[in-house]
C-alpha positions in Angstrom: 0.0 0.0 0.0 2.7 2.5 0.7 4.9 2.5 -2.5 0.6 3.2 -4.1 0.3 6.1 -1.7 3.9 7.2 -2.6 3.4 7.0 -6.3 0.3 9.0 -6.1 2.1 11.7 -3.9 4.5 11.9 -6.9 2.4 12.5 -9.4 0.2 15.3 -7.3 3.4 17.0 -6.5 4.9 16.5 -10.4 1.8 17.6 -11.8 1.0 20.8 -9.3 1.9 24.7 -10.7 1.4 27.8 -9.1 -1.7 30.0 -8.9 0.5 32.8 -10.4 0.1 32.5 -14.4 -0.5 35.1 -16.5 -1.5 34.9 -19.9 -3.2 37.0 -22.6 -5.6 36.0 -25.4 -5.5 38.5 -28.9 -9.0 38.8 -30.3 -10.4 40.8 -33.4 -9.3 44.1 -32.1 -8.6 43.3 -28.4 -6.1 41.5 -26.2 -7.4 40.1 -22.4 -5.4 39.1 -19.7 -6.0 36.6 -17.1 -4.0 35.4 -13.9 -5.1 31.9 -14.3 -8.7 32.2 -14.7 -9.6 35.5 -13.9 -9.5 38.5 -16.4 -7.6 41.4 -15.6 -7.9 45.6 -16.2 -4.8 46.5 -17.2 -4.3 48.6 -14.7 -4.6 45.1 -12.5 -2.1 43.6 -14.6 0.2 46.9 -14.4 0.0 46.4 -10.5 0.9 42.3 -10.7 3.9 43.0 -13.0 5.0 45.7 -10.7 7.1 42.6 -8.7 9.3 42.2 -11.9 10.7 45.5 -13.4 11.9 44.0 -17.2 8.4 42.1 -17.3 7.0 46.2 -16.3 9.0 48.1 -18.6 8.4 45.7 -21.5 5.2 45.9 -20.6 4.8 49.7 -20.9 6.8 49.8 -24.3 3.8 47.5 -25.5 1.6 49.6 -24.7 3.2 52.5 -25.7 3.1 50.7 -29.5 -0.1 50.4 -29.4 -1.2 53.5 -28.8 0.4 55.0 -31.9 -0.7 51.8 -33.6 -4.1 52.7 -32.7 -3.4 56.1 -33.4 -2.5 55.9 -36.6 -5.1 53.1 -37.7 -8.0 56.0 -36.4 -6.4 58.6 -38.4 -6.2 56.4 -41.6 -10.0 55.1 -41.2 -10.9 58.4 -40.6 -9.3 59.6 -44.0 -10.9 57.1 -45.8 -13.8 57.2 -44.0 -13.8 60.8 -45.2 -13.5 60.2 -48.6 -16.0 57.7 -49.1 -18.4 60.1 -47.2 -17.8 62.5 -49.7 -18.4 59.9 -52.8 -21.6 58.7 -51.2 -22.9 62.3 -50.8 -22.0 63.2 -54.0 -19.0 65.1 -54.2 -15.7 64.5 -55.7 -13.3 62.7 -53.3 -9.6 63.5 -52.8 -8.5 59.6 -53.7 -4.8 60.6 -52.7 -6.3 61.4 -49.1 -7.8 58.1 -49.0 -4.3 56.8 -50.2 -2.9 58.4 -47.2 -4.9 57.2 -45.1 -4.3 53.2 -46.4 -0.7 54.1 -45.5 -1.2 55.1 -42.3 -3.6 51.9 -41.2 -0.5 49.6 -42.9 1.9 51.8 -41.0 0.2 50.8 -37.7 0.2 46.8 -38.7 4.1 46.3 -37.7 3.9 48.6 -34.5 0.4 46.2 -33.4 2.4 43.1 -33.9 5.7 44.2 -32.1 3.3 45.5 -28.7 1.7 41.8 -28.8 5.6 39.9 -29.2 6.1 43.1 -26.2 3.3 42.2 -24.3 3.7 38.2 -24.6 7.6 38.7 -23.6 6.6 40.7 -20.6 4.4 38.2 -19.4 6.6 35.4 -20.6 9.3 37.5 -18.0 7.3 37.7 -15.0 6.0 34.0 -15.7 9.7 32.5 -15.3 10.3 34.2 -12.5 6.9 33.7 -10.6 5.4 30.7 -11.6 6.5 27.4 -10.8 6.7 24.8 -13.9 7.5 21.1 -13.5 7.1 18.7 -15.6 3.5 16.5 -16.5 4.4 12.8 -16.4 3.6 10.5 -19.8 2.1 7.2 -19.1 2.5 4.6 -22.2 1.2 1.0 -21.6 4.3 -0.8 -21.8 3.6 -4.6 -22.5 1.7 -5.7 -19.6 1.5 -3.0 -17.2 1.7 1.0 -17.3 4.9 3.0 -17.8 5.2 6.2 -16.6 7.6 9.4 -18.3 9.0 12.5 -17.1 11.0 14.1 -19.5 13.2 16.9 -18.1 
């Protein structure tokens, strides 16, 4: 019975990590973050990455990209927006305006992408230095019996 209880001990202890894992999930237009299940303001998560410094200042230089990502991807939809308001009204539209604007919005597409690789890292930083991984045992039927894994 004991080497049962011990095995069991093993894999609870193996297969445990700590409550302290952030993450973030990128929809259509937004990004969430979560400390394990629970969604956080940003503000929240600015307070929780406070205990790592790198993980904060990445953090801020994310957001600081997307700000003039979403900057400039409002100024270009609002020049073609423009433009096409005037076509439907039945002006002549300034099609180099609307141009501009298409330039800006792709402008904006590289600086959205680096503050999401900026915002991953900085969670990604506080995450090694927080949260506690070990490793999931494999079990494989192994001819007649059960063989179990743990790859390190």
């Amino acid at each position: 019975m004991k080497p049962t209880v011990l095995v069991a001990l093993f894999v609870c202890l193996v297969t445990c990590s700590n409550a302290q894992q952030l993450r973030m999930e990128r929809g259509f237009g937004s990004v969430r973050f979560y400390l394990d299940s629970t969604e956080l303001a940003v503000r929240q998560l600015r307070e929780v990455l406070a205990k790592e410094p790198m993980a904060l200042e990445t953090f801020k230089k994310a957001r600081t990209n997307q700000t003039f990502a979403s900057i400039l991807g409002a100024t270009g939809g609002f020049l073609i927006g423009f433009q096409i308001g005037t076509l439907i009204g039945g002006g002549e539209p300034d099609w180099a305006i609307a141009a501009g604007g298409a330039a800006l919005i792709v402008a904006g597409i590289p600086l959205q992408r680096k503050s999401y690789r900026q915002a991953e890292e900085s969670l990604n930083l506080y995450n090694s230095k927080h949260a506690l991984y070990l490793r999931k045992p494999e079990f494989y039927l192994a001819g007649t019996g059960l063989k179990m894994v743990i790859r390190f």
